[in-house]
C-alpha positions as CSV (number, residue, x, y, z in Angstrom):
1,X,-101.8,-0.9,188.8
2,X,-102.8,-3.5,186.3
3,X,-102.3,-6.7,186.5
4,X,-100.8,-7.4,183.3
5,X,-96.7,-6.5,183.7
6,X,-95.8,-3.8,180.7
7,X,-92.8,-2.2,179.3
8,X,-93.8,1.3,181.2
9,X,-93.3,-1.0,183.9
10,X,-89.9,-1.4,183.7
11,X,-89.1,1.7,182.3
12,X,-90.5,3.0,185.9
13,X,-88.4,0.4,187.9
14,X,-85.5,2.0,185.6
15,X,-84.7,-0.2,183.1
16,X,-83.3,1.1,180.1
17,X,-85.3,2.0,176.7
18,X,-83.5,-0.7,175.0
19,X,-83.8,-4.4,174.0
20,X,-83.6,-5.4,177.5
21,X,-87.1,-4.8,178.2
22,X,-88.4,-7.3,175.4
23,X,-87.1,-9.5,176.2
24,X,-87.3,-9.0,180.4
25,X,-91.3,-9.4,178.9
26,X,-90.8,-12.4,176.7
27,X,-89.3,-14.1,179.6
28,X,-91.7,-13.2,182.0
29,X,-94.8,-13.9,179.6
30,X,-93.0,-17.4,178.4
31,X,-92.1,-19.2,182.2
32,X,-94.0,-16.7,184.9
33,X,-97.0,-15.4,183.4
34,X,-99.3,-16.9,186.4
35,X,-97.4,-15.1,189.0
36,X,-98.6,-12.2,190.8
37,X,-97.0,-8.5,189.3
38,X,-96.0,-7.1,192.1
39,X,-93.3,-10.4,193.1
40,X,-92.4,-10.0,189.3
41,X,-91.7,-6.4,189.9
42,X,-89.8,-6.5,193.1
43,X,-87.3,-9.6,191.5
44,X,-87.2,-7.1,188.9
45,X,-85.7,-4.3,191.2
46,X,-83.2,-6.5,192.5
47,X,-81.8,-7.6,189.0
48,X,-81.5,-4.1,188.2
49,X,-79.9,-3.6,191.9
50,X,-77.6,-6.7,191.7
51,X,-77.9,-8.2,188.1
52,X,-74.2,-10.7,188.8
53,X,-76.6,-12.5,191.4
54,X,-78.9,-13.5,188.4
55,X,-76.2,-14.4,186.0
56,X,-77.3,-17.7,184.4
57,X,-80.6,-17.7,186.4
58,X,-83.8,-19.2,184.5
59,X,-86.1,-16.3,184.0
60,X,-83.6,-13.5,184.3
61,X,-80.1,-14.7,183.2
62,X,-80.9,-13.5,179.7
63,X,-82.2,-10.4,181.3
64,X,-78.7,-9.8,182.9
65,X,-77.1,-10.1,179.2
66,X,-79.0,-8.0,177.9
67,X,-78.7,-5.2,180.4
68,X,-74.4,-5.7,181.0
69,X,-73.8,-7.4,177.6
70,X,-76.4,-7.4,175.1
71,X,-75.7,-10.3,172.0
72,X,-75.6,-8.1,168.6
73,X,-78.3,-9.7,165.8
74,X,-75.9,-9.4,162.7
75,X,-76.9,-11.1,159.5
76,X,-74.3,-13.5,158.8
77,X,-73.2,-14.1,155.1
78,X,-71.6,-17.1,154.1
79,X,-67.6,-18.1,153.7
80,X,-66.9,-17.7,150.1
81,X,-64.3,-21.0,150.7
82,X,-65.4,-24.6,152.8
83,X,-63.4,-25.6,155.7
84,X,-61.5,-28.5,155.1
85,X,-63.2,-31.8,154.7
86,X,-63.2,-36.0,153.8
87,X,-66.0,-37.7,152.7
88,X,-66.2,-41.5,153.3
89,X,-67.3,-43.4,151.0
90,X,-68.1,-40.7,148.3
91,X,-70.2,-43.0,145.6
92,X,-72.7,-44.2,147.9
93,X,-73.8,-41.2,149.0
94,X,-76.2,-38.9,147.4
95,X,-75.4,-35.2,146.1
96,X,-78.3,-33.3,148.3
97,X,-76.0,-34.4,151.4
98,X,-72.9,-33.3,149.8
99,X,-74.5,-30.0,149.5
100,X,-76.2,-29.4,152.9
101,X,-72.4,-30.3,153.7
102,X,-70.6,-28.1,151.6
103,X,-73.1,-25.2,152.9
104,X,-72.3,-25.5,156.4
105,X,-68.6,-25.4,155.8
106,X,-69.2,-22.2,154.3
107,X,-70.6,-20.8,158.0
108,X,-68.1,-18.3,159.5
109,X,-67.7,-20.7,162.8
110,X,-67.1,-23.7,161.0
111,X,-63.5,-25.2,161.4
112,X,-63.4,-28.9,159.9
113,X,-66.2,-30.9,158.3
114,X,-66.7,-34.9,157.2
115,X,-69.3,-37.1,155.9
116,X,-69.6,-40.6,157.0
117,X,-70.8,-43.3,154.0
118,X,-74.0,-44.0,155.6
119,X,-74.5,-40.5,155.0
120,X,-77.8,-39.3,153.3
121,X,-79.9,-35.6,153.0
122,X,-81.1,-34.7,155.9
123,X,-82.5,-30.9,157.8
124,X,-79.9,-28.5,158.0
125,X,-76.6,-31.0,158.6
126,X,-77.1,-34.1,156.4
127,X,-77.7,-37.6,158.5
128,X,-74.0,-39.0,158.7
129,X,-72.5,-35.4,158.6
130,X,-69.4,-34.5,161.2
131,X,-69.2,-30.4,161.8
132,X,-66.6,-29.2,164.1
133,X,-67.0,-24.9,165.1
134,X,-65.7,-22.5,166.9
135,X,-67.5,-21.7,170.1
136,X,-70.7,-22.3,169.0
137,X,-73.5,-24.8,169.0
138,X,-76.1,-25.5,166.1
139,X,-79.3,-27.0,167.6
140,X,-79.8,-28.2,164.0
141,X,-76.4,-29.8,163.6
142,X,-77.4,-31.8,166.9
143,X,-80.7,-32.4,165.5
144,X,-84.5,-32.9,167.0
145,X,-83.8,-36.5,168.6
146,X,-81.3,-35.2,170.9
147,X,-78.8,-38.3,172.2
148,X,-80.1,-40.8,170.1
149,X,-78.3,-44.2,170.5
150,X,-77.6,-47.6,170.2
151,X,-77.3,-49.9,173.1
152,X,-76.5,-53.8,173.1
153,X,-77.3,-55.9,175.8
154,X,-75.3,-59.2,175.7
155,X,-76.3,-61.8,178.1
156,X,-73.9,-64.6,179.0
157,X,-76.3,-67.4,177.2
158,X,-75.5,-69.1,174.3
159,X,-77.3,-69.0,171.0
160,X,-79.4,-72.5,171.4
161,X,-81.4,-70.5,174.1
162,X,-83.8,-69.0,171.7
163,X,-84.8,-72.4,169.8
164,X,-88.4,-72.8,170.4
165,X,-88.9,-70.6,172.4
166,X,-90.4,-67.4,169.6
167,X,-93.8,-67.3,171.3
168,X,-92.7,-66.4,174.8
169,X,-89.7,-64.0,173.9
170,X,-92.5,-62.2,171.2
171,X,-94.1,-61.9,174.4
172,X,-91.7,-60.3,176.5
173,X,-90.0,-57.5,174.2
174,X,-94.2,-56.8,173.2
175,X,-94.6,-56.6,176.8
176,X,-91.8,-55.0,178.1
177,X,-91.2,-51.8,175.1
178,X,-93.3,-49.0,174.6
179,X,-93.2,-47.5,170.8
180,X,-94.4,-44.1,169.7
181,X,-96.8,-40.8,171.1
182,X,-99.1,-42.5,173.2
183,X,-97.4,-46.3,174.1
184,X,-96.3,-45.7,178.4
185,X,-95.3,-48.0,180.6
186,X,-98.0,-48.8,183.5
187,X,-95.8,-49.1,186.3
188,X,-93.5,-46.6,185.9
189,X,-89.5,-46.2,186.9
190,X,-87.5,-43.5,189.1
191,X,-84.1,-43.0,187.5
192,X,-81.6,-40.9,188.9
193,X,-82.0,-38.2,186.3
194,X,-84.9,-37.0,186.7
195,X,-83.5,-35.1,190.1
196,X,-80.9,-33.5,188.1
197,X,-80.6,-29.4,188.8
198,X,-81.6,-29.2,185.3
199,X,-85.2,-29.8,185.8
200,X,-85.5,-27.2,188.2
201,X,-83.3,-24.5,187.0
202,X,-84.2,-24.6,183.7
203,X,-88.2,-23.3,182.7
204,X,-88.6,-24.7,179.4
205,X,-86.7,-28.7,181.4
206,X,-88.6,-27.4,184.0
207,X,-92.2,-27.7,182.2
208,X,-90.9,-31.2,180.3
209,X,-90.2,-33.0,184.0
210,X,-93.8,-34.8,183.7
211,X,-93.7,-35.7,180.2
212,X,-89.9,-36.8,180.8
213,X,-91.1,-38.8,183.8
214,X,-93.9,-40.8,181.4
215,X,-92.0,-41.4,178.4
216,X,-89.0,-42.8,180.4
217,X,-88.3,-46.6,179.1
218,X,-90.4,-45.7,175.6
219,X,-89.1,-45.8,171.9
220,X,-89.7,-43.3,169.4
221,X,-91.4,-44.2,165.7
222,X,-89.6,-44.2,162.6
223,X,-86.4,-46.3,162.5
224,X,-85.9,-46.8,166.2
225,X,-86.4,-50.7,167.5
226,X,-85.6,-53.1,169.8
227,X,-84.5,-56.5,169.2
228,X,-82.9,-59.9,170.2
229,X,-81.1,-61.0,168.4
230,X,-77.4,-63.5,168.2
231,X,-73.9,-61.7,168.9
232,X,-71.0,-63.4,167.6
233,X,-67.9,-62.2,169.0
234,X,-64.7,-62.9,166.6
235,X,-62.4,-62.6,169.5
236,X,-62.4,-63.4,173.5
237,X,-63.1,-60.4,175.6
238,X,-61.1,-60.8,178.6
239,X,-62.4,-57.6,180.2
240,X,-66.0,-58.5,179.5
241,X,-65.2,-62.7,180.6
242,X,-66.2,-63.2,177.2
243,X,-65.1,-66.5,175.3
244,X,-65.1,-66.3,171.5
245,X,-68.4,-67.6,170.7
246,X,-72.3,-66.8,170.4
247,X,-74.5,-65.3,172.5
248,X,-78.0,-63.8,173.1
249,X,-78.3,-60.1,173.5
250,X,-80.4,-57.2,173.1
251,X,-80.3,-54.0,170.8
252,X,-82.1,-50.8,171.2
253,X,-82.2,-47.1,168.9
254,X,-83.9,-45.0,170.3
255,X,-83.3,-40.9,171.9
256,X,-85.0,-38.4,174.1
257,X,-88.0,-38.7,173.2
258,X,-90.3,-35.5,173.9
259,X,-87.7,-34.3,176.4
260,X,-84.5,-33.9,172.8
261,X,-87.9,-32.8,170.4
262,X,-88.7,-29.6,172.2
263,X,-85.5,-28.4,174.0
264,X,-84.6,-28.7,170.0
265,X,-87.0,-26.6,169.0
266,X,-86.7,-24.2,171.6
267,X,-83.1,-23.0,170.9
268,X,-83.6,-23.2,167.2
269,X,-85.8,-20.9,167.7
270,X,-83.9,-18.8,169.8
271,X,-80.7,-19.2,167.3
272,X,-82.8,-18.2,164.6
273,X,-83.8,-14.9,166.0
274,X,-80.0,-14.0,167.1
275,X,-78.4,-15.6,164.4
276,X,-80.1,-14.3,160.8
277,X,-78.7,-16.4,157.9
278,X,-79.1,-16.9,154.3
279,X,-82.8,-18.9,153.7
280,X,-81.0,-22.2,152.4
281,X,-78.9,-22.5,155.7
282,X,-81.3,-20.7,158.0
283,X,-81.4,-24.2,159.6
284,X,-77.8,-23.9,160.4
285,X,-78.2,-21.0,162.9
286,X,-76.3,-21.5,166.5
287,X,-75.8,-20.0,169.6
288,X,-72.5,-19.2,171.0
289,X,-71.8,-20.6,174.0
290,X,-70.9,-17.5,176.0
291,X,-74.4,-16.1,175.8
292,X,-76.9,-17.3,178.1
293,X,-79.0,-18.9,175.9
294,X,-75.7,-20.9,174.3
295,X,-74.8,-22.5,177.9
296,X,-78.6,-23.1,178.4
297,X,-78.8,-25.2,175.5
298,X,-75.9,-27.2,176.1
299,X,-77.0,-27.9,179.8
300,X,-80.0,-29.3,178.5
301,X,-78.9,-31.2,175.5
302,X,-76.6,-33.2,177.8
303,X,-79.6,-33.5,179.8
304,X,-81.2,-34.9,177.5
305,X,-78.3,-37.2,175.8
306,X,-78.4,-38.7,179.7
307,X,-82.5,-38.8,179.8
308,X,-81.9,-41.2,176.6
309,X,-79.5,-43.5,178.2
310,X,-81.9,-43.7,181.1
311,X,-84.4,-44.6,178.6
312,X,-81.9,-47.5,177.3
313,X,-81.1,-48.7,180.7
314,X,-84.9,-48.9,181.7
315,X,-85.7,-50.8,178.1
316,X,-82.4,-53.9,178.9
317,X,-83.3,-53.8,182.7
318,X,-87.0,-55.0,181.8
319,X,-86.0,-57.1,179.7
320,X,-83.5,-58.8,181.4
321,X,-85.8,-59.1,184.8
322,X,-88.5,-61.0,182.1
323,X,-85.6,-63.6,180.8
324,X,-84.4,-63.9,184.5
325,X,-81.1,-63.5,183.3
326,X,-78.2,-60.9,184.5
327,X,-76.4,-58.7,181.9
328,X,-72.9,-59.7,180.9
329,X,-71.6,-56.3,179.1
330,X,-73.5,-53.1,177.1
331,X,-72.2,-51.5,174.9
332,X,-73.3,-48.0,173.6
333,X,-72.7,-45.4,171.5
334,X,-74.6,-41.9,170.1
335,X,-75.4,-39.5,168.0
336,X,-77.4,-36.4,167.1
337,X,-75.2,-34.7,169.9
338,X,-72.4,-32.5,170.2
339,X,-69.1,-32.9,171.8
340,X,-66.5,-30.7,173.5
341,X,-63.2,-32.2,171.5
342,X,-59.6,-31.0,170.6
343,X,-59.6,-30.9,166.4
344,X,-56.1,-30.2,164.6
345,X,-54.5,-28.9,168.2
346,X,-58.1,-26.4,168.9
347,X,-60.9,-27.1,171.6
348,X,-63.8,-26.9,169.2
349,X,-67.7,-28.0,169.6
350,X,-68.0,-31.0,167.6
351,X,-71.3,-32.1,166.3
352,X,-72.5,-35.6,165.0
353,X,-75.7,-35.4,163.3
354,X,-76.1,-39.5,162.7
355,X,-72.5,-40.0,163.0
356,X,-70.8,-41.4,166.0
357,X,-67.7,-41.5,168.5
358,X,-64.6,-43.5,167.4
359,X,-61.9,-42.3,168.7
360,X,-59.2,-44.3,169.6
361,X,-60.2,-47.5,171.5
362,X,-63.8,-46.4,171.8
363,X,-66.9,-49.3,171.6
364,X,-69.8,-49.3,169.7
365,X,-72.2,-50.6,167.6
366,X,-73.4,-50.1,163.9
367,X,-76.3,-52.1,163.0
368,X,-77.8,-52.7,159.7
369,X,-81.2,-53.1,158.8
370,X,-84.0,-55.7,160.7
371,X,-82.7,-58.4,158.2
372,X,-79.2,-57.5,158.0
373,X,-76.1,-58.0,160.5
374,X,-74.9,-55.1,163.5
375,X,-71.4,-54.6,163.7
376,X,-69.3,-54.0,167.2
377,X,-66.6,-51.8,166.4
378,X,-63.8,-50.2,168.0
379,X,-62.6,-46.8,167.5
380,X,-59.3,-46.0,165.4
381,X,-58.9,-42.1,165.8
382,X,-59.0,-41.0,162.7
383,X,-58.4,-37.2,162.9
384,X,-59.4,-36.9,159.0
385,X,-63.2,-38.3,159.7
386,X,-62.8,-36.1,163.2
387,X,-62.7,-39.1,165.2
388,X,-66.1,-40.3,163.9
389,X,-67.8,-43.7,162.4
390,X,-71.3,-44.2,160.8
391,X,-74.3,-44.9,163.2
392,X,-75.7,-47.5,160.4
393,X,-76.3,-48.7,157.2
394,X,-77.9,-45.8,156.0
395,X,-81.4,-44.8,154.0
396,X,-81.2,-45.8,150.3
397,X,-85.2,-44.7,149.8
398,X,-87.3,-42.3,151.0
399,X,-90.0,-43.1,153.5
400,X,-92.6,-41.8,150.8
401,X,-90.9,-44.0,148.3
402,X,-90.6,-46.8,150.0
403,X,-94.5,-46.5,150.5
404,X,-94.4,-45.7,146.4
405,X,-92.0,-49.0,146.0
406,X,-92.8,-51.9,148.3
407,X,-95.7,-53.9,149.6
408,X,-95.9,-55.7,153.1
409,X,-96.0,-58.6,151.1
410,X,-92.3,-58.2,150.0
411,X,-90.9,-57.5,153.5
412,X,-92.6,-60.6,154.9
413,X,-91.4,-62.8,152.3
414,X,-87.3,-61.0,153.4
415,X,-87.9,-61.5,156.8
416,X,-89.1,-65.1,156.5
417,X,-85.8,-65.8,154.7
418,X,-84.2,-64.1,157.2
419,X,-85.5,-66.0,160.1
420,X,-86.6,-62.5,161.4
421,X,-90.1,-62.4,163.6
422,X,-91.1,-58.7,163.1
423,X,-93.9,-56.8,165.8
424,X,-95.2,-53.3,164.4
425,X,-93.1,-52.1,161.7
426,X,-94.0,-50.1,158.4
427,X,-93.3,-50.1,155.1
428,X,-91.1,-47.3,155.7
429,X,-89.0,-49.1,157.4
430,X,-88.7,-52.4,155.0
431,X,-85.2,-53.9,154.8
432,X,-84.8,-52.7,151.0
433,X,-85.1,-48.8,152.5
434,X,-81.4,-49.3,153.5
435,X,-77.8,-49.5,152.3
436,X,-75.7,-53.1,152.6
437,X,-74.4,-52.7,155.4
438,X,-71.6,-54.6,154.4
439,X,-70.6,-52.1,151.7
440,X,-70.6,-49.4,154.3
441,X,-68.2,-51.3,156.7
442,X,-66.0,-52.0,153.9
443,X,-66.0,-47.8,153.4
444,X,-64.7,-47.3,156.6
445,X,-62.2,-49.0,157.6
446,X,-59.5,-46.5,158.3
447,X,-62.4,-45.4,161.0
448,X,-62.6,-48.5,162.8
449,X,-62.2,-52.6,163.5
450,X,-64.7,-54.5,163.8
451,X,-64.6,-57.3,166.4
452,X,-67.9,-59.1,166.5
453,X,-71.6,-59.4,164.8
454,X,-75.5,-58.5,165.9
455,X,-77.8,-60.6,164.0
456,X,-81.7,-59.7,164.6
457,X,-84.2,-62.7,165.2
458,X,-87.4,-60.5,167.0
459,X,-87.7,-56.9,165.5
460,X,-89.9,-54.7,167.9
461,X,-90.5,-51.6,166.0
462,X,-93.9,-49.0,166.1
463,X,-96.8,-50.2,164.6
């Protein structure tokens, strides 16, 4: 007997000459390569014995399917007619996104579509696009940064707390956040998470635990910050014991970090190879959720949208343990997720791909650029946007034209008339790369009411 497990294998143990046996070895090879053959080959016998007892297992759940319910690879062509739709906003937004959106309305699980006016181009879903289907999940209309969010911090200090004192809270948001690939904290947190069932019953979680574990209380690069800043509520709080006045408070953006990025790539992989497409939209491919690979993936996107709130929670609770100072409230809200929601009277999988949760009542926060206000909003329900809001101001530029466009120079000479202290940062990222916010807000109204302002005074950002 060799030591290497092969098809003939299997065939001996009696599986049948089918597609089972790929992908029994694709598992196998992928999560339990280092293991000896002949434990391999005796689970083996018992899944061909007793396959319900392995139904949703790791290695051999998908092994199961295939051998009682194997998923049929069927190219899928395209709707001829879109789903229903609203756009938001319609003139600020460019017509690549309209497109991506149009396309995916034309997918044969898709059952109501919107665009928020933040909205720009994006990879498969536009940023800002809304996509509700039928049974099925696209990894792609979730996106790569699984669970990305905003969180505000709001402390129960007033607004004269930050005079003078620049120097030492520079300190303490450079000393207490982590930004980009190699940035960790040195004395790292537990959290909760990180014991979820997930991490063990999962391979591909399973092999990210460490990484995970690292990376917990870190920001990404690109767009995601954190900063302190000045709330101004327009309205007491009574819930929160919150007059009608300023405050200081914290807000982060940041998501899953290498935890979202490769469970993302992982089942876009997978949906490619199960779900063939036309090239334009093979970014658009899902998995439905009564295959193994469908409940997989949502398992461990929610794991991941809760591995980024951990990631929030770790970033305010440093922060507030330097000021010395308790939380009052936080308020958060994200995106690049999907969500289990009743649209027109139908359960349907509803995904957000930089768009956020408003339904009726529900907090959150937009913020604009490092120079430009935040907004805290509350939720209207609007069933014609699918319940959702924009997650910010939006991209006007290009990264690659904003390096074409503006100098550092420029952006230093915004931010000083700002009164905005910036750490890290790239021109990328300047303040001119994004839509007014304000023109935005006033686009979405009918979405939802705003009831106080975030105003940035010390941008953190990756250098």
């Amino acid at each position: 007997m060799g030591n290497k497990l092969s098809g003939k294998d299997l065939i001996k143990l009696g599986f049948p000459k089918n597609n089972a046996i790929n992908i029994a070895l694709g598992q196998i090879n992928r999560y339990r390569k280092r293991e000896k053959k002949e434990r391999i080959l005796a689970e083996a016998k018992e899944v061909l014995l007793h396959p319900e007892k392995f139904k949703g297992d790791g290695t051999w759940g998908k092994v199961v399917e295939g051998l009682l319910n194997p998923v049929q690879v069927k190219f899928n062509q395209l709707n001829a007619t879109r789903a229903p739709f609203s756009i938001f906003g319609e003139n600020e937004i460019d017509e690549q996104a309209k497109f991506q959106l149009y396309d995916a309305l034309k997918l044969p699980i898709s059952v109501k579509g919107a665009l928020m006016p933040d909205a720009h181009s994006g990879y498969g879903l536009p940023i800002g696009g809304v996509l509700a289907t039928d049974n099925a999940v696209i990894p792609y209309g979730v996106g790569v940064d699984i669970g990305c969010r905003m969180s505000l911090s709001i402390f129960d200090l007033p607004a004269s707390f930050l005079k003078g004192k620049d120097h030492q809270l520079m300190a303490i948001l450079k000393d207490n956040t982590k930004f980009g690939m190699t940035e960790t904290h040195q004395v790292k947190s537990d959290h909760e998470v990180f014991y979820r069932s997930e991490f063990q019953d999962i391979p591909i979680v399973k092999q990210l635990l460490d990484k995970a574990y690292k990376q917990l209380g870190s920001s990404g690069g690109g767009n995601h910050f954190v900063e302190l800043g000045i709330v101004n509520l327009a309205n007491p709080l009574p819930e929160w014991k919150l007059e009608a006045k300023e405050y200081i408070a914290v807000l982060s953006h940041s998501g899953s970090r290498g935890l979202g990025a490769n469970i993302a790539k992982h089942y876009t992989y997978l949906a490619t190879k199960q779900c063939p497409l036309p090239k334009n939209v093979q970014h658009l491919a899902w998995l439905d959720l009564n295959t193994h690979d469908g409940q997989e993936y949502w398992l461990a996107m929610n794991l991941a949208g809760d591995y980024a709130k951990a990631c929030h929670e770790d970033i305010h609770r440093r922060i507030a343990k330097a000021l010395g100072k308790r939380i009052a409230v936080t308020i958060e809200n994200h995106h690049n997720f999907a969500w289990k929601e009743i649209v027109d009277g139908k359960e349907c999988i509803v995904h957000r791909k930089g768009a956020t949760p408003a339904g009726k009542g529900q907090l959150g926060i937009i913020p604009g650029s490092m120079t430009a206000p935040g907004f805290i909003v509350m939720g209207k329900g609007n069933e014609e946007s699918i319940n959702s809001a924009s997650h910010g101001a939006g991209r006007l530029f290009s990264r690659a034209k904003c390096k074409a466009s503006f100098t550092q120079s420029q952006i230093n000479k915004i931010l000083e008339n700002n009164d905005v202290k910036l750490i890290g940062g790239n021109v990328d990222e300047a303040p001119m790369a994004y839509k007014d916010i304000n023109t935005v807000m006033s686009l979405q109204t009918e979405l939802v009411d705003v009831l106080g302002t975030f105003t940035p005074k010390i941008v953190r950002m990756d250098k």
